[in-house]
N, C-alpha and C positions, 0 to 999 in steps of 0.2 A: 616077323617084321613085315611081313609082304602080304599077312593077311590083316596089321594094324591099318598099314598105308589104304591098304584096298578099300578099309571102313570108313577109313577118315572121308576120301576121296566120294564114297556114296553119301557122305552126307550133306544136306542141306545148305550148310554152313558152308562147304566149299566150293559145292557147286553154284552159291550165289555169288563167293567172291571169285570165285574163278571167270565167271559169267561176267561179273564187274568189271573186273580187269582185261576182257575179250573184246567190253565195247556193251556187255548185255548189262545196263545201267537203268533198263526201262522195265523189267520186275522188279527191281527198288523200287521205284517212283510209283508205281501200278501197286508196289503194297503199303506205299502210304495214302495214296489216294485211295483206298479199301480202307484204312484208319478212319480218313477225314468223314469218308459218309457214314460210317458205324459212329462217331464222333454225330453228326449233324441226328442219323437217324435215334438214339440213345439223346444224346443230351440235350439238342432243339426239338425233339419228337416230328421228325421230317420223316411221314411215309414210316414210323418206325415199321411198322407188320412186312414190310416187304424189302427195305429200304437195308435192314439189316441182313437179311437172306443175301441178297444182291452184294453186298459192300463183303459178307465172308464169303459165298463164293468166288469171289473176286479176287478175295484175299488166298483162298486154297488155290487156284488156277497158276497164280504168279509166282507161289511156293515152290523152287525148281525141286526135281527127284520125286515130288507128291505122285505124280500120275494119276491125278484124280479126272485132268480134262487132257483129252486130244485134240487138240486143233487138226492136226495133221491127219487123221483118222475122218474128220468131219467132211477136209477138202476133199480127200481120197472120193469118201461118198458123196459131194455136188459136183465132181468131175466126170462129165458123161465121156469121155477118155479111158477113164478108169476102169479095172475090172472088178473096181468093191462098186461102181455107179448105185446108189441106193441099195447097199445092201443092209441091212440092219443086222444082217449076222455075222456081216463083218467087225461093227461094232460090238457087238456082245462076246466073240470071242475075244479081241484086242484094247477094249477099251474099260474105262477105269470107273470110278462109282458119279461120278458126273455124268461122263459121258453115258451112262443109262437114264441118271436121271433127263439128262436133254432130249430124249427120244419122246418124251413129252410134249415137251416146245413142238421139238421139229413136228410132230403128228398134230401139231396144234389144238392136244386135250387137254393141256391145262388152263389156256384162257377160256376154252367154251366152258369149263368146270367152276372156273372163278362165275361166269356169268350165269349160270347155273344157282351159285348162293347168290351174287345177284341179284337177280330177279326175287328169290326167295325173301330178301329182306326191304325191299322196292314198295313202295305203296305210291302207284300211278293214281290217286282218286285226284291229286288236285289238275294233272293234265288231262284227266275225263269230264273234270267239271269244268275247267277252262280250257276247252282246244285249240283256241286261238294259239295258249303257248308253246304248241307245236311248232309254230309258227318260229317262232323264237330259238328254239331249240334248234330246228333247220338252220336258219341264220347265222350263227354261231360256228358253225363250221367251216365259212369260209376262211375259214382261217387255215383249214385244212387241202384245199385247191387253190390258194393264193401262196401260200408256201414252198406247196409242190411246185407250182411255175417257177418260183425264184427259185427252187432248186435248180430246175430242170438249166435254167441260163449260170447259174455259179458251176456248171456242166456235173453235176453228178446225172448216172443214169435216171431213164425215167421209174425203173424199180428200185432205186434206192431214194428217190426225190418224193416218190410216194410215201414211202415208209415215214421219211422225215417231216410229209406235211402231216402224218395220225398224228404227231405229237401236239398239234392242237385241236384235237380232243378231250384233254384233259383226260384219256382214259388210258391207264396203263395196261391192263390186259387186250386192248383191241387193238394199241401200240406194238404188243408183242407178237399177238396174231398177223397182222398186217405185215409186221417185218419179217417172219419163220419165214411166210408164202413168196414175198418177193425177193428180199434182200438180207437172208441172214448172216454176210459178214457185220452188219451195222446191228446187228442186236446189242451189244453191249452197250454201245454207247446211246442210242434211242432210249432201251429201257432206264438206264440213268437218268435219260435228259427228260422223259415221258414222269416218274416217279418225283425227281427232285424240283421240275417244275409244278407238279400237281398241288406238291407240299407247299410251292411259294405262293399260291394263289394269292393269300390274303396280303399279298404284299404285290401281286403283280397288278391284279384287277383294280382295287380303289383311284388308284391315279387317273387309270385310263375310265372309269366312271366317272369322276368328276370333272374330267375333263370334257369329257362330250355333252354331260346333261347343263342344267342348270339348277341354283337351289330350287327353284319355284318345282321341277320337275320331279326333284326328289323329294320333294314334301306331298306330293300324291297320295292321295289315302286311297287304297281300292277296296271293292265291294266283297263281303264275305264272300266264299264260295259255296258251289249250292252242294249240297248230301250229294252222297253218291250214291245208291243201291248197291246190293251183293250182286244183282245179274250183271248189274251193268261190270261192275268190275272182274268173275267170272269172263263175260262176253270178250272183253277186251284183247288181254292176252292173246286168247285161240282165234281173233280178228286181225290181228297184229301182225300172229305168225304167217296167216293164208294172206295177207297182203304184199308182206317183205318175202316173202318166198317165191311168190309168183313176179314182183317188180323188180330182185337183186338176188336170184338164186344163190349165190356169191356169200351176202350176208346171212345166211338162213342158220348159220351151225352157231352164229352170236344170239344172232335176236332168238332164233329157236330155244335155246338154252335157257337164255334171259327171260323167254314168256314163260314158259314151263316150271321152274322157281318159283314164278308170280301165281302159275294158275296153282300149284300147291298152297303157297298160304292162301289165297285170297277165298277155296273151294270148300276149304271148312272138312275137309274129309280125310285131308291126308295130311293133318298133324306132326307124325311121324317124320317124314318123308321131309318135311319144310323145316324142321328144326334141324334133323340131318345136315342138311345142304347149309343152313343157315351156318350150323358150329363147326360140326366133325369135318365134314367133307370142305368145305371152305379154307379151315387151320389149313389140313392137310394139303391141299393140294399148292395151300400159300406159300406153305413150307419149302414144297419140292419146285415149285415156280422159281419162287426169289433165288434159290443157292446154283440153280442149272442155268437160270440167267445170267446170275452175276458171272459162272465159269467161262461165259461165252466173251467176257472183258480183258483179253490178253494184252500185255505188253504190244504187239502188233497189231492187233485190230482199236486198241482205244489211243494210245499214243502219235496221233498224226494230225495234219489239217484237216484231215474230213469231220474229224470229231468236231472240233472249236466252231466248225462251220455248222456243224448239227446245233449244237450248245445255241447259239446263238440265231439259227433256223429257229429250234423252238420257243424260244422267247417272242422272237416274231408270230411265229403260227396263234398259241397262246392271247397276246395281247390282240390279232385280226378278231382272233374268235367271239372276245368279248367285245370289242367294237361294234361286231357284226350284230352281234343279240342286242346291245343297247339301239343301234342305230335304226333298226328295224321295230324296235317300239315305240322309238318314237316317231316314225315313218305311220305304222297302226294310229298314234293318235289323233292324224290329221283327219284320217277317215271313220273314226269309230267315238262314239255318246261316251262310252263309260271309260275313262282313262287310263292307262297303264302306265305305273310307274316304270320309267327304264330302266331303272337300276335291275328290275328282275330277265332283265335280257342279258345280263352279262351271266345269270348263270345257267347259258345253256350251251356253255363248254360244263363236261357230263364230271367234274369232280365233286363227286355226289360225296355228301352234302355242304364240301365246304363251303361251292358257288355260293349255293343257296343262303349259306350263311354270313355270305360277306355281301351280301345283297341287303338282307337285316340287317346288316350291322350298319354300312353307310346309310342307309335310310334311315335309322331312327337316330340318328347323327344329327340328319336335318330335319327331323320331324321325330321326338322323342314318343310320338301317341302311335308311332305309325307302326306296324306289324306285316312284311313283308315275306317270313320266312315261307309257308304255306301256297303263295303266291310264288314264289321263287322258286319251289320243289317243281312243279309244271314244266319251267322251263329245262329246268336241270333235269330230271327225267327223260323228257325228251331231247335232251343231247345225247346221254347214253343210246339211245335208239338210232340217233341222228348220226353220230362215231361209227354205230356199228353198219349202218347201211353208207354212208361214205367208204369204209374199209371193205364193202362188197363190192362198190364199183370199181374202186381203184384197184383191186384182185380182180376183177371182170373184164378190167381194162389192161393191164400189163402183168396178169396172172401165167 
């Protein structure tokens, strides 16, 4: 009888209602909101590739008796107090098949790995043939140090106020990088907010486009763009890296990554190597990204105000960003012959390629001849660039 009772008691089942009736009512709640977003990523196709990683480990985390993730093992190790203080062999003795996988994150290889395929599947020619939407792509980001200030006054620290302005970005892996180094109790709930807003794009950006342009604006036809050569594209990449390396040492392990990807396909030589990165290695490391993510979404760390306040941080960051890219093109037009529609400034928040493609889409809305996507890649490209060096300074600055 005492070794029935023993069983019952280790199981799942009791330890959650046990927990429930203790007051621990917030791994319910943590495993439904793990339904909703497998829910959203499955049936709305929000962010499915990663979106579903995140929402079951999230869902395994909250599962009490699992032991798959230790919170408690993680403090032990960011407690300079402690005598596991960075130990990772403390982790591998004590900790559970998550917590291996999160030693990932925390060494921050699997977002330089994500931008690794990346780059591999990236085709910068229309930001070579158009530099100006550099320009663009910069611009875009203030959405990213405008954030951060309203953080820093709704008083979270300045390492966690950073973390929460990457989220307009629009780039989920440079989200996760940016939050490992500063502030990773808030990973769970950024990577959430960084994912599920990426997915809203087409629903966040058009309003805030037609709100600032005008029809006449958005009916802009621009001029083809000119070839690009093999050198020049080659050139770029290995000019990119010796730039952001020497200006944002900080950024080098993103963008480096990202150019590297790029100079495999674009070199004609290393075939192999580029399809690699592009499928195998990509899946893979999607895989182990999204479920050591999602573990990091505990009942205590996602369940409080500071969440609601991210949630709602990055909607704001998100919507500056695209303001930023619009407003600034059309700033360029006062001064420049050939005209730029602004619709393609909104997408130089880096959610490569939906921006791009909801730039097409409300422009041939108001000019059904018009063809914006190509033009829109420029800027969107260069927000990826633009994310990852923002996420160098803000590691440069409160690193």
């Amino acid at each position: 009888m005492d070794a029935i009772m023993n069983f019952i008691e280790q199981t799942g089942f009791f330890m959650l209602i046990d927990g429930f009736m203790a007051g621990g009512w917030k791994n319910l709640v943590m495993i439904l909101v793990s339904l909703l977003l497998l829910w959203l990523a499955i049936k709305k196709q929000f962010e499915p590739l990663l979106l579903i990683g995140i929402a079951f480990g999230m869902l395994l985390t909250n599962l009490p008796g699992a032991g798959m993730y230790n919170g408690e093992l993680w403090s032990a190790f960011m407690d300079e107090g402690s005598e596991y203080y960075h130990s990772y062999g403390y982790i591998m003795a004590n900790g559970g098949l998550l917590d291996y996988l999160y030693i990932g994150v925390k060494t921050c290889i699997y977002p330089c790995l994500i931008f690794l395929g990346i780059g591999a599947m990236t085709d910068f020619e229309p930001l070579i043939s158009n530099p100006k939407s550099l320009l663009l792509g910069a611009a875009a980001q203030i959405g990213i140090f405008v954030t951060f200030i309203g953080c820093v006054y709704l008083g979270f620290p300045q390492e966690a106020a950073a973390s929460i302005g990457i989220i307009g970005g629009a780039d989920g892996p440079t989200a996760i990088y940016t939050t490992s180094k500063l502030f990773p109790d808030l990973l769970g709930p950024i990577a959430v907010a960084a994912y599920s807003y990426m997915a809203l794009v087409p629903v966040i950006q058009p309003p805030i486009m037609k709100l600032l342009t005008t029809k006449k604006e958005r009916e802009i036809v621009m001029k083809p763009l000119r070839k690009v050569s093999k050198t020049e594209k080659i050139i770029f990449p290995i000019a990119v890296t010796i730039f952001v390396a020497l200006l944002v040492p900080s950024a080098t392990p993103l963008v480096g990554c990202l150019m590297l990807g790029n100079l495999w396909k674009e070199c004609g030589v290393a075939e192999r190597l580029c399809k690699t990165a592009q499928n195998e290695l990509m899946n893979i490391v999607t895989i182990f990204l999204g479920i050591s993510v999602g573990a990091t979404a505990t009942a205590q760390a996602f369940l409080n105000l500071n969440t609601l306040k991210i949630l709602a941080m990055g909607i704001v960051a998100f919507g500056l960003g695209t303001a930023g890219g619009v407003l600034l093109a059309k700033i360029m037009n006062i001064f420049t012959k050939d005209k730029i529609n602004p619709l393609i400034g909104s997408a130089g928040v880096s959610a490569v390629p939906m921006a791009a493609r909801v730039s097409q889409s409300v422009g041939q809305k108001a000019n059904p001849s018009n063809f914006l996507l190509m033009h829109a890649m420029g800027p969107n490209v260069a927000g990826v660039i633009g994310s990852a060096i923002a996420a160098g300074v803000l590691i440069a600055l409160f690193g």
